[in-house]
The first five atom37 places (N, CA, C, CB, O) and aatype in JSON, in Angstrom:
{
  "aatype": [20, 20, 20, 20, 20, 20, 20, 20, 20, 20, 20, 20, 20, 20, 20, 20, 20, 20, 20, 20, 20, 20, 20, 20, 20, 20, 20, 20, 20, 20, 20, 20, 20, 20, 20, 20, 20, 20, 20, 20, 20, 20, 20, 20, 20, 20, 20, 20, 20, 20, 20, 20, 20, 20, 20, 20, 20, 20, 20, 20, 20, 20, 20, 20, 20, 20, 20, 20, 20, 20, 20, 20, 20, 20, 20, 20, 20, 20, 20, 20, 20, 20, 20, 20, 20, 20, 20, 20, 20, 20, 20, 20, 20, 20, 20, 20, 20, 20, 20, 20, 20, 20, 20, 20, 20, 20, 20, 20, 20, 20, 20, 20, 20, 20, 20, 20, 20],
  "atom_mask": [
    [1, 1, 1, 1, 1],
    [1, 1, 1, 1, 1],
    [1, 1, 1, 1, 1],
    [1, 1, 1, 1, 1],
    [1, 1, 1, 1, 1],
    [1, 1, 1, 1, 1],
    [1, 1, 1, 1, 1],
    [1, 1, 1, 1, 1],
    [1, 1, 1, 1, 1],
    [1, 1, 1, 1, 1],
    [1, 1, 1, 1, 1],
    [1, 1, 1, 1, 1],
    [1, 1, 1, 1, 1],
    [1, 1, 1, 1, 1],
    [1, 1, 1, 1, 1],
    [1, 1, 1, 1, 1],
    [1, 1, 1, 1, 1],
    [1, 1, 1, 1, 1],
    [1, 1, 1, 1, 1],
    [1, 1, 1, 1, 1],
    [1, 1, 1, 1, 1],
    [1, 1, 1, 1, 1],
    [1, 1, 1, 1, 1],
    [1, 1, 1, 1, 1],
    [1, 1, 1, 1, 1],
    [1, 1, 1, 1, 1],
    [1, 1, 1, 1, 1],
    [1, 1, 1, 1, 1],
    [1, 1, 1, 1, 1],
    [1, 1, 1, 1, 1],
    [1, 1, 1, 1, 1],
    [1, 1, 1, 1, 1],
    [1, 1, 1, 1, 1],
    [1, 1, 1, 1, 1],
    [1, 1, 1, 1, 1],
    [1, 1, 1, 1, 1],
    [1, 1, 1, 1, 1],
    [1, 1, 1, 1, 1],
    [1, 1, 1, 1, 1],
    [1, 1, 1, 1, 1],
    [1, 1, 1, 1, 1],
    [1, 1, 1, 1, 1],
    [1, 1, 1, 1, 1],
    [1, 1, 1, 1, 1],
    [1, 1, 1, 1, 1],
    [1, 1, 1, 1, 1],
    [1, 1, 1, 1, 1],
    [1, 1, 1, 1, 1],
    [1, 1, 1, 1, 1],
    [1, 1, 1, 1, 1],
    [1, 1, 1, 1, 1],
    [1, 1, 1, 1, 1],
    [1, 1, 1, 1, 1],
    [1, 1, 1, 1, 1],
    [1, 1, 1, 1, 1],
    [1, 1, 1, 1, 1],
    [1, 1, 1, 1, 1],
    [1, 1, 1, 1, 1],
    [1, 1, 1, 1, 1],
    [1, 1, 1, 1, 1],
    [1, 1, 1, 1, 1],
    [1, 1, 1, 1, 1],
    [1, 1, 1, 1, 1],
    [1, 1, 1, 1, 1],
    [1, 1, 1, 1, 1],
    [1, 1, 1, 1, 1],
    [1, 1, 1, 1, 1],
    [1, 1, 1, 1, 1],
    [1, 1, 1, 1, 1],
    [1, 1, 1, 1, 1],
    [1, 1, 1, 1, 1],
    [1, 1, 1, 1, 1],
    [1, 1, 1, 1, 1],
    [1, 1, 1, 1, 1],
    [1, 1, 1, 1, 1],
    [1, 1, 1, 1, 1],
    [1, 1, 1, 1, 1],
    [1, 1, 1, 1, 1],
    [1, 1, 1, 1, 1],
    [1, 1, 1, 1, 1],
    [1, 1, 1, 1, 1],
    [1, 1, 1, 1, 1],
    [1, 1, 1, 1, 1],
    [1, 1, 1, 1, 1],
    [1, 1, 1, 1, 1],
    [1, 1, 1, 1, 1],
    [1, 1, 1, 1, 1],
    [1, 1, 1, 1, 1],
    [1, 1, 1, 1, 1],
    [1, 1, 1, 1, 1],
    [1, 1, 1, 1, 1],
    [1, 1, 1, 1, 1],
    [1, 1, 1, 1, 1],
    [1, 1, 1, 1, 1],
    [1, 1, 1, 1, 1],
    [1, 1, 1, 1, 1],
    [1, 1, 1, 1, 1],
    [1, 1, 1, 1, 1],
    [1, 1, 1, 1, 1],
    [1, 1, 1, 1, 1],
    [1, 1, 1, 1, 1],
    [1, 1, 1, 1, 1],
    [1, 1, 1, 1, 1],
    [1, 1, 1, 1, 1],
    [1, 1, 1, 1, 1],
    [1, 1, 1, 1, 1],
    [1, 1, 1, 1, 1],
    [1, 1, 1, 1, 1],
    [1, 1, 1, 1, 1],
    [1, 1, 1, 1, 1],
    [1, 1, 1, 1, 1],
    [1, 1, 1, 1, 1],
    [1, 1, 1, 1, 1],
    [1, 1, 1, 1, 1],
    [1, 1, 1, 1, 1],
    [1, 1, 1, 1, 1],
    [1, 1, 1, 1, 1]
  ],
  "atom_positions": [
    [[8.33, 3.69, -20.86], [7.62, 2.45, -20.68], [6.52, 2.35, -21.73], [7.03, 2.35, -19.24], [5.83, 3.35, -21.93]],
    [[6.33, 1.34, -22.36], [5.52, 1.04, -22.99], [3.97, 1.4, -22.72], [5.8, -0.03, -23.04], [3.62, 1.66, -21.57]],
    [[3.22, 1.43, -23.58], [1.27, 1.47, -23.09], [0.85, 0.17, -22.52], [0.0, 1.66, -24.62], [0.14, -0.05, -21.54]],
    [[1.58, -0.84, -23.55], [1.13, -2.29, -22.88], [1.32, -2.5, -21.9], [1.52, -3.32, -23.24], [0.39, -2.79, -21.14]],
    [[2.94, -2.42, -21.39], [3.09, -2.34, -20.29], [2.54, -1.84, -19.01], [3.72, -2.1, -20.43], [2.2, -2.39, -17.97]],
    [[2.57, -0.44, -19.5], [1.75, 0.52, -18.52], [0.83, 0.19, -18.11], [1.37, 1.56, -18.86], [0.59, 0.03, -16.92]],
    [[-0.17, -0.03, -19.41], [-1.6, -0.72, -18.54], [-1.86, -2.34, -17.71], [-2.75, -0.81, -19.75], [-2.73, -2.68, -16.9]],
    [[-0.81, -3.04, -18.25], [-0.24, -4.46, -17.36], [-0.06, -3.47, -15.83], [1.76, -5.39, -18.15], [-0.81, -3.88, -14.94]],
    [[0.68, -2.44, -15.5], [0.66, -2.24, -14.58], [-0.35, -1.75, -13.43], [1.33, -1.87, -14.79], [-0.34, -1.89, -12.2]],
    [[-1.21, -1.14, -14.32], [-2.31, -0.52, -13.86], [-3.14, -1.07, -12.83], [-3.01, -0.32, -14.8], [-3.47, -0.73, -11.7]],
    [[-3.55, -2.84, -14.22], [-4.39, -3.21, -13.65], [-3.82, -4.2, -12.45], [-5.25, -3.65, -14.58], [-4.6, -4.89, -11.8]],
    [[-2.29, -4.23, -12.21], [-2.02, -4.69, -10.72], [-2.25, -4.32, -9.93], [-1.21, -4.82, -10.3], [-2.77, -4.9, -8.98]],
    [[-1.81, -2.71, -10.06], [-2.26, -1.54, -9.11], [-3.79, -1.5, -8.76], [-1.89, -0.14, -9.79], [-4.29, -2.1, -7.81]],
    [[-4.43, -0.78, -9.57], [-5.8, -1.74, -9.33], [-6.35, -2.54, -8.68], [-6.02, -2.3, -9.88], [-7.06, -2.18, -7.75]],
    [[-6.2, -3.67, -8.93], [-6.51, -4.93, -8.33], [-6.1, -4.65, -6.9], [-5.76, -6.19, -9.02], [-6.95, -4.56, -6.01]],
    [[-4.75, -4.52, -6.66], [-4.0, -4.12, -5.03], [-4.73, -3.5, -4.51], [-2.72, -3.31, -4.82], [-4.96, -3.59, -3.3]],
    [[-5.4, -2.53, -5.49], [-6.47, -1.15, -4.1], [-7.41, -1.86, -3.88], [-7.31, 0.62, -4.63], [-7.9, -1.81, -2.76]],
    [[-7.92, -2.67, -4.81], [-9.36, -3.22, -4.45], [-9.25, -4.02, -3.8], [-10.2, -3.68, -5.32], [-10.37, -4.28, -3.37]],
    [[-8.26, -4.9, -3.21], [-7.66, -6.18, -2.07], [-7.32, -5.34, -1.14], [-6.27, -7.27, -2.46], [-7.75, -5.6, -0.02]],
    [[-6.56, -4.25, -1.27], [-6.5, -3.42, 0.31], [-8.09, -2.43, 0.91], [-4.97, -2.0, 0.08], [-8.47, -2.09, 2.03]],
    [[-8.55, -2.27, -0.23], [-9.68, -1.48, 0.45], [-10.62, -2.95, 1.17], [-10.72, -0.32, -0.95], [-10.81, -2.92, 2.38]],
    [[-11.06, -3.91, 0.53], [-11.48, -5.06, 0.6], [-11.17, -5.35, 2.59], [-10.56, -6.06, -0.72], [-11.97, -5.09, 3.49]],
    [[-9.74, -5.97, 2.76], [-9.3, -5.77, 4.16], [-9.49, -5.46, 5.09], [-8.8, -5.42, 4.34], [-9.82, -6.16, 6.05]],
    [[-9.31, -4.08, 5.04], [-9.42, -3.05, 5.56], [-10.98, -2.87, 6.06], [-8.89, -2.13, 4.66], [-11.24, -2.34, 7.14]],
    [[-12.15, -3.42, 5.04], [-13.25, -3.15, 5.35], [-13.54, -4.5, 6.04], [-14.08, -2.67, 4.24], [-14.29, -4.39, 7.01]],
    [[-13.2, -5.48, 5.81], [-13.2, -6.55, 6.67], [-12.45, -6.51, 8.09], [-12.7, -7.56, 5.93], [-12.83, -7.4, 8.86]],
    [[-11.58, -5.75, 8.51], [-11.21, -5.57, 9.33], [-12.21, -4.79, 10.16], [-10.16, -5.23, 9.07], [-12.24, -5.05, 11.36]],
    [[-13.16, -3.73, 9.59], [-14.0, -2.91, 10.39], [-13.46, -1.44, 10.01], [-13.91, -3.31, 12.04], [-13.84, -0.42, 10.57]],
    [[-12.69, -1.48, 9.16], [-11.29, -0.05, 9.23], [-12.52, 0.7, 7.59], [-8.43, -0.93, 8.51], [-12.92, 0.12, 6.58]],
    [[-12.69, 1.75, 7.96], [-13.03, 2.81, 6.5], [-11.53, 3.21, 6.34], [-14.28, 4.5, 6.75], [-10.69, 3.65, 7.12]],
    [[-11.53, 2.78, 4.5], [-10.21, 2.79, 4.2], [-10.14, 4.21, 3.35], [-9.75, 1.4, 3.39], [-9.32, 4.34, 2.45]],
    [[-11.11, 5.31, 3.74], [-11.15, 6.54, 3.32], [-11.07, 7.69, 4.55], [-12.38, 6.61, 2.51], [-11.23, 8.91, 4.49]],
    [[-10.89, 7.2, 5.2], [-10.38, 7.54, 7.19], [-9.02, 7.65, 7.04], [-10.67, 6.05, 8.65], [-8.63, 7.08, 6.02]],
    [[-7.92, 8.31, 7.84], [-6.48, 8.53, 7.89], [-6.5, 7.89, 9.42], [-5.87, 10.29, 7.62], [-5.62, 7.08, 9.71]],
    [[-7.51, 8.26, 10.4], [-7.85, 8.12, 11.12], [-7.57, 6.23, 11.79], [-8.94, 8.83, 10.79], [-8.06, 5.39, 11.03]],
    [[-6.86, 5.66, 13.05], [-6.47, 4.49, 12.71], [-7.96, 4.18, 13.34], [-4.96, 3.83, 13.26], [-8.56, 3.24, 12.82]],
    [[-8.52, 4.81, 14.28], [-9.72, 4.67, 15.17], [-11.08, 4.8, 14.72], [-9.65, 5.53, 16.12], [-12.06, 4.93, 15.45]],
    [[-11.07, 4.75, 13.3], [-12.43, 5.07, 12.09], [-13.17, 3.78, 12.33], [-11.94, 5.24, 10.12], [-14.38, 3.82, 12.51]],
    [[-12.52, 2.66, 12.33], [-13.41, 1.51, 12.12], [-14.04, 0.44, 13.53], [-12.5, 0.62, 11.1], [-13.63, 0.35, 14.69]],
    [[-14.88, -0.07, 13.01], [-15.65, -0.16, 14.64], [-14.88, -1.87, 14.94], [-18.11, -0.15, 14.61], [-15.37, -2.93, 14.56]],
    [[-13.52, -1.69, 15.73], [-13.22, -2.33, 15.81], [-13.15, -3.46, 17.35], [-12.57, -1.81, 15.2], [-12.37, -4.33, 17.75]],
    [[-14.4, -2.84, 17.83], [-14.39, -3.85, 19.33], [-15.33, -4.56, 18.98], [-14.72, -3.2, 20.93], [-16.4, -4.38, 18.39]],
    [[-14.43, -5.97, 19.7], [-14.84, -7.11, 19.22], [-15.46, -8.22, 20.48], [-13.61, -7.62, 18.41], [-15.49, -9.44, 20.42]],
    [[-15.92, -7.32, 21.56], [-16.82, -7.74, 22.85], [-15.78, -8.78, 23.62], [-18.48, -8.6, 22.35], [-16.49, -9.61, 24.2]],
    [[-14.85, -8.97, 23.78], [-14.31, -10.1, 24.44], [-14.62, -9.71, 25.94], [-12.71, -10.37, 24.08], [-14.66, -8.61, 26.49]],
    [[-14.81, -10.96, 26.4], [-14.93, -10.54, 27.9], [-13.72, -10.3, 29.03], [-15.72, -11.58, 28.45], [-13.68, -9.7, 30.11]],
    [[-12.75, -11.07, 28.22], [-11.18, -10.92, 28.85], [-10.67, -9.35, 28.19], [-9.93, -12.47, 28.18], [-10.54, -8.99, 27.02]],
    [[-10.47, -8.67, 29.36], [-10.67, -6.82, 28.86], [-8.58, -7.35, 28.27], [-11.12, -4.81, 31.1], [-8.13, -6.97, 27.19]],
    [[-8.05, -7.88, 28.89], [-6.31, -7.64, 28.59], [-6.4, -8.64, 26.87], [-4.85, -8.72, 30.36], [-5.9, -8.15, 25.86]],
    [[-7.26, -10.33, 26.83], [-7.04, -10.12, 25.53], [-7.68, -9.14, 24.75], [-7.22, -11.1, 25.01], [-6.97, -8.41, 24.05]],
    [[-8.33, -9.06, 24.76], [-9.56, -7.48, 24.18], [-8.31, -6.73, 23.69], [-10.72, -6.22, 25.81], [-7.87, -7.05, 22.59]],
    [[-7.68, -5.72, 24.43], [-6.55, -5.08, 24.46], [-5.47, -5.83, 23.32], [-6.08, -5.1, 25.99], [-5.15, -5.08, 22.4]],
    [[-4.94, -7.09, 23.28], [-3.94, -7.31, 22.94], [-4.11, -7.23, 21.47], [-3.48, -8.36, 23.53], [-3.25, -6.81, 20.7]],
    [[-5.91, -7.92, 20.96], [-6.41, -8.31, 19.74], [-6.68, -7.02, 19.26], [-7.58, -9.27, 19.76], [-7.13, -6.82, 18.13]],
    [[-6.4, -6.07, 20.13], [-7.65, -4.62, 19.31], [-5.75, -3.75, 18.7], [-9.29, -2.91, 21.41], [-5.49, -2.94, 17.81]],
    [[-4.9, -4.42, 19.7], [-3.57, -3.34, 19.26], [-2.83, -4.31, 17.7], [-1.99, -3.21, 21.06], [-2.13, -3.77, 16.86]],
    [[-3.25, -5.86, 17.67], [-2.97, -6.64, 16.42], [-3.67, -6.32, 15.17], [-3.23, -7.98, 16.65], [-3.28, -6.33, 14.0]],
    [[-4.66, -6.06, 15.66], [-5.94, -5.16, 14.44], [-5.31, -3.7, 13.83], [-7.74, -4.54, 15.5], [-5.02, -3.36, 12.68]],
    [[-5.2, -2.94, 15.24], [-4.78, -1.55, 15.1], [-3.75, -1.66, 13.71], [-3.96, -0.96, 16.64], [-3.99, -1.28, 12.57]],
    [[-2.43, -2.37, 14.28], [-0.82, -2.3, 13.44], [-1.48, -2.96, 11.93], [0.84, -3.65, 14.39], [-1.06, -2.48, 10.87]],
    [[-2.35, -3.89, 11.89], [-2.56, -4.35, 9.99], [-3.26, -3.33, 9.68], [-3.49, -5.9, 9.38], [-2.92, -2.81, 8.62]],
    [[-4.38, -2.71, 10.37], [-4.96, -1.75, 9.88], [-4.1, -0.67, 9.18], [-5.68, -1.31, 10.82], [-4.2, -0.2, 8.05]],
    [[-3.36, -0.46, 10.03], [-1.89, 0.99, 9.66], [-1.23, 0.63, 9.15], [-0.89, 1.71, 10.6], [-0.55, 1.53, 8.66]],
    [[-0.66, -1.0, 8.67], [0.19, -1.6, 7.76], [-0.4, -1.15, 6.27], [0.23, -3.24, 8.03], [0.28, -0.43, 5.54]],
    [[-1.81, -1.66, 5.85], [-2.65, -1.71, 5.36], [-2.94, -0.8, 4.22], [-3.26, -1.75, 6.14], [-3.07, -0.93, 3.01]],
    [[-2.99, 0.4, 5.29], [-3.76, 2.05, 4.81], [-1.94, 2.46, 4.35], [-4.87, 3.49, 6.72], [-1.77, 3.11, 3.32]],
    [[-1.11, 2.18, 4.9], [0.22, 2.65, 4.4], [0.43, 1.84, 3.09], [1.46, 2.4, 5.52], [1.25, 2.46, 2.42]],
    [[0.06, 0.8, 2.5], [0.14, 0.49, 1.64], [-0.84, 0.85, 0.14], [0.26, -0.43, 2.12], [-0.57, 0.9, -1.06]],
    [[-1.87, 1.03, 0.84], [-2.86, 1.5, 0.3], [-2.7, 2.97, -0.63], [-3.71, 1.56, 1.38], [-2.95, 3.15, -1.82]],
    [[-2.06, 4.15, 0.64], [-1.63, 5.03, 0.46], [-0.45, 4.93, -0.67], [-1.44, 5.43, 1.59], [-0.61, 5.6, -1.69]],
    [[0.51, 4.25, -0.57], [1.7, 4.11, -1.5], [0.73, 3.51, -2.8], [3.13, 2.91, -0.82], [0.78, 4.43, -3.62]],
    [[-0.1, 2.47, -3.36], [-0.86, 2.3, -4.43], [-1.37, 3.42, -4.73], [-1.74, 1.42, -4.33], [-0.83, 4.05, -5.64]],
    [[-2.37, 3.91, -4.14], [-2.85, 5.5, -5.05], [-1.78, 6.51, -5.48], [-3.82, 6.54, -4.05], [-1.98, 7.19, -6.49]],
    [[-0.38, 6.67, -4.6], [0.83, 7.07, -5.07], [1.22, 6.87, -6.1], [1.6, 6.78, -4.55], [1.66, 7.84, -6.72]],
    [[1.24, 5.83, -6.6], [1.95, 4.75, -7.71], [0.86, 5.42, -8.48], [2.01, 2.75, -7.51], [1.36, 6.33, -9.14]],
    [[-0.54, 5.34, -8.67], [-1.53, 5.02, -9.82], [-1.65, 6.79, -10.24], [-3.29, 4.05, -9.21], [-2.06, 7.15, -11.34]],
    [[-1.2, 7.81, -9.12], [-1.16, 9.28, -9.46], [0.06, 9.72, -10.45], [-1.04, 10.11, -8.09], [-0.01, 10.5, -11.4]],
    [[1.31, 8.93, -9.94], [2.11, 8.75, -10.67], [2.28, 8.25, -12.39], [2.51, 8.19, -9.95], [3.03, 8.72, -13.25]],
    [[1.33, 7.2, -12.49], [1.11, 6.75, -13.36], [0.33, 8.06, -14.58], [0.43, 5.55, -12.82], [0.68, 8.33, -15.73]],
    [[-0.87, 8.64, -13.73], [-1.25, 9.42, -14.51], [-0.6, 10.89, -14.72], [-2.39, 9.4, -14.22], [-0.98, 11.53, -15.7]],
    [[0.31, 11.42, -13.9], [1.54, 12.09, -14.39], [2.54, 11.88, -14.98], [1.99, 12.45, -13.81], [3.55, 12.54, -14.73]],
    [[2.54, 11.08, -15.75], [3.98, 10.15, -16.34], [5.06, 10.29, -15.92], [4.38, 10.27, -17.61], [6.07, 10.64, -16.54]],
    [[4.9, 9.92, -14.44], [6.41, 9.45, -13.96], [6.5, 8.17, -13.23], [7.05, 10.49, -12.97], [7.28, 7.86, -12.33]],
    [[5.54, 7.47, -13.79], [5.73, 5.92, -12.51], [6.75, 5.43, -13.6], [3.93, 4.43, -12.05], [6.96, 5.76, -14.77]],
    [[7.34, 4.4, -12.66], [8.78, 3.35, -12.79], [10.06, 4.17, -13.25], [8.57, 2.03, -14.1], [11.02, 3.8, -13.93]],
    [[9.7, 5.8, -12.47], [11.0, 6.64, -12.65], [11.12, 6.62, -11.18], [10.96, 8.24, -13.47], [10.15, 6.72, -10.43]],
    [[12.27, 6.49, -10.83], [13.03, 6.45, -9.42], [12.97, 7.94, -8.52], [14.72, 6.07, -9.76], [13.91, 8.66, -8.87]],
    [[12.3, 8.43, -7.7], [12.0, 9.46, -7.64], [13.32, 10.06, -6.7], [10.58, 9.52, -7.22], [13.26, 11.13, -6.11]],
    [[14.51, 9.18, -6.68], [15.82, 10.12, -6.03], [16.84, 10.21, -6.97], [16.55, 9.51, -4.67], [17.67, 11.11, -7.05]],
    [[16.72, 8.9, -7.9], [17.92, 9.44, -9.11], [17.12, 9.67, -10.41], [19.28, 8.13, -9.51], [17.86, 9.67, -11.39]],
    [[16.04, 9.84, -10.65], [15.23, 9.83, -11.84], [15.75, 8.51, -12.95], [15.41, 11.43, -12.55], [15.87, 8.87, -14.12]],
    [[15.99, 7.41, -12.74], [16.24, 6.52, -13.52], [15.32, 5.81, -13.42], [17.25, 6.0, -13.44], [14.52, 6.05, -12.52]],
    [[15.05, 4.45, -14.47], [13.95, 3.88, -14.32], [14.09, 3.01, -13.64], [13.39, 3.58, -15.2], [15.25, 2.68, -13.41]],
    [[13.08, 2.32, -13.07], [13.14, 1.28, -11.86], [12.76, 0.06, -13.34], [11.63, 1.56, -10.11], [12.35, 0.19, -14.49]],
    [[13.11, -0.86, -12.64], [13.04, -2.23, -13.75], [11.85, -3.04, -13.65], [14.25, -3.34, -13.53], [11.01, -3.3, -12.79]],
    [[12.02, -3.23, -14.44], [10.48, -4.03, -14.87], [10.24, -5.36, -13.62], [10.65, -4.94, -16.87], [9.32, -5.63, -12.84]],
    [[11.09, -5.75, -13.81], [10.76, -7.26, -12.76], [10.74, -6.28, -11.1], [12.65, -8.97, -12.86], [10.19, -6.89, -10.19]],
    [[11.28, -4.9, -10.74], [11.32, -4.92, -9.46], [9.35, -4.16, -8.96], [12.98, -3.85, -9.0], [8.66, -4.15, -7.93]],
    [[9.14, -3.49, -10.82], [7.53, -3.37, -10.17], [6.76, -4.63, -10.77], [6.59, -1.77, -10.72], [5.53, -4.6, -10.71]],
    [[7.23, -5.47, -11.19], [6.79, -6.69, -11.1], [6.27, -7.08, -9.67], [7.82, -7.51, -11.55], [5.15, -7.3, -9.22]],
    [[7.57, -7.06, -9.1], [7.39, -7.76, -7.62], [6.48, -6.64, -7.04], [8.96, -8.05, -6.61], [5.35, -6.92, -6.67]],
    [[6.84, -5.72, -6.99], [6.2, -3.89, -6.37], [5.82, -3.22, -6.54], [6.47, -3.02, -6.06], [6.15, -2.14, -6.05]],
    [[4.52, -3.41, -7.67], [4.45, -2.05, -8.56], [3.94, -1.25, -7.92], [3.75, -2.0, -9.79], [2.78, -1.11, -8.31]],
    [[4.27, -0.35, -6.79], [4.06, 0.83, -6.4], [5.68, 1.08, -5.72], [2.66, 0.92, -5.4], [5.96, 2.03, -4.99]],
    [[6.24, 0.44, -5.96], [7.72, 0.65, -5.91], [7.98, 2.48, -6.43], [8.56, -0.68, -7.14], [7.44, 2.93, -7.44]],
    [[8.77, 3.2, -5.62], [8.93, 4.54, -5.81], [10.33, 4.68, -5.81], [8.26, 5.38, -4.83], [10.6, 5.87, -5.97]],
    [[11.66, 3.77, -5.67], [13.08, 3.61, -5.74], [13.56, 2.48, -7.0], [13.56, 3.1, -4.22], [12.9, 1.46, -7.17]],
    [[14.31, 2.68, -7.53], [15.12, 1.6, -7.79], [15.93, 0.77, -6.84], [15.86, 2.01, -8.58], [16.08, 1.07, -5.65]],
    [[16.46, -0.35, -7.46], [16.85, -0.98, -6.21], [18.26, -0.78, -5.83], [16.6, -2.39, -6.27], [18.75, -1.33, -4.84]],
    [[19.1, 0.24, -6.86], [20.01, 0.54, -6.27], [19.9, 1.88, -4.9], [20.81, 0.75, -7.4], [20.62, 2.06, -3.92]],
    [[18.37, 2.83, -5.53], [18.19, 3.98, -4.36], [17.93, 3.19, -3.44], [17.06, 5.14, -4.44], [18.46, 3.5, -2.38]],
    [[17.09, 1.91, -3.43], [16.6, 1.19, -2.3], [17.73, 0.71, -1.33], [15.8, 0.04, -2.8], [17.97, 0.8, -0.13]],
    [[18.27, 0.19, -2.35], [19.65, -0.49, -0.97], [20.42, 0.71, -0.2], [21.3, -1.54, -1.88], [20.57, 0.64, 1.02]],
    [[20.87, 1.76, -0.89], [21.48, 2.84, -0.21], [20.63, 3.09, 1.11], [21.55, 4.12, -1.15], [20.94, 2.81, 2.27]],
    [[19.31, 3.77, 0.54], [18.31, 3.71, 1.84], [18.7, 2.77, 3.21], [16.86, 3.08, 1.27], [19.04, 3.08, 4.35]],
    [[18.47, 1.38, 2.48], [18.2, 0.51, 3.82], [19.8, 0.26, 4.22], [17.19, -1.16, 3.52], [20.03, -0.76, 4.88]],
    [[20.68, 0.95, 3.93], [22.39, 0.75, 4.57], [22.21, 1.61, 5.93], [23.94, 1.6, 3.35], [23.16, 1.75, 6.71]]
  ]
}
């Protein structure tokens, strides 16, 4: 892959951590916690069952979130080992338009489809 490229990718990656850490802290979530219960996420309702329903909708983006988060610092470690946009089950390169769409993409989209069969 190119440098130009590379660093086109970077600063997506980049940008992505700083919109997921961003979130995450708006959510109440420390996005340096593994922990899903780090962030002070009660939100006083007086109805204790919605309370409950809103705190388990919080919980799942929070963990959506930090799993994505997690896969970006993946990608950007990668990057500085020179192996990002190599397919890490067939070692081929993943294509430009699919970390376009994904750049923390860790399959090509032929490993990808096998996967999801």
């Amino acid at each position: 892959m190119e440098t130009a490229e590379l660093n086109r990718f970077r600063e997506m990656l980049d940008e992505l951590r700083g919109e997921l850490r961003s979130q995450l802290g708006d959510l109440g979530a420390n996005p340096d916690e593994d922990s899903i219960e780090g962030g002070d996420l009660d939100f006083g309702f007086a109805d204790s069952a919605q309370s409950t329903a809103e705190r388990g909708k919080v919980l799942a983006l929070v963990e959506r979130l930090r799993e994505q988060l997690a896969a970006v610092d993946h990608a950007l470690d990668r990057m500085d080992r020179g192996s990002y946009g190599v397919c890490e089950r067939c070692g081929q390169p993943i294509s430009p338009e699919r970390l376009e769409a994904l750049p923390y993409s860790t399959l090509c989209v032929s490993c990808k489809q096998k996967e999801s069969a």
